[in-house]
C-alpha positions, 0 to 999 in steps of 0.5 A: 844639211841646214838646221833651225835650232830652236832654243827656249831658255828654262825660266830664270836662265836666260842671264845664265845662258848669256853669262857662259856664253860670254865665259866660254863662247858657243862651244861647237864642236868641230863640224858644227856650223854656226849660221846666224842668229836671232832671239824673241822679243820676250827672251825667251827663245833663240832661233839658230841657224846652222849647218853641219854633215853629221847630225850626233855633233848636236849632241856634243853641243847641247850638253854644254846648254841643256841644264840651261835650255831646251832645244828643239832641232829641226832639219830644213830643206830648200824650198823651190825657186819656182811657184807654178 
């Protein structure tokens, strides 16, 4: 399954969450899948593609992030090919 991971930064962090993630990287847990990638204009959001088959590895790699961070994690299907 595919999810949009969307990360708004708690005011004043956003040069925090970019300084552990230089130290320690993303920290995924194995299973977890990074996708891609984009922030907001105005910092203050991270938008985060990714894929995984188990969705409690969220839980395992939030922890690392949420004294930083909330997330709002949500789970997207395909849309159709084909518009009648």
């Amino acid at each position: 399954m595919k999810y949009m991971v969307i990360e708004t930064f708690k005011p004043g962090m956003v040069d925090a969450v970019y300084q552990r993630f230089a130290e320690k990287g993303r920290m995924l847990p194995q299973g977890l899948i990074y996708i891609d990638s984009w922030l907001s204009a105005d910092r203050t959001r991270c938008y985060q593609l990714m894929e995984t088959q188990n969705y409690s590895l969220f839980k395992k790699w939030t922890i690392h992030w949420d004294d930083l961070t909330d997330f709002d994690i949500i789970e997207l299907i395909d849309s159709p090919t084909k518009v009648d």
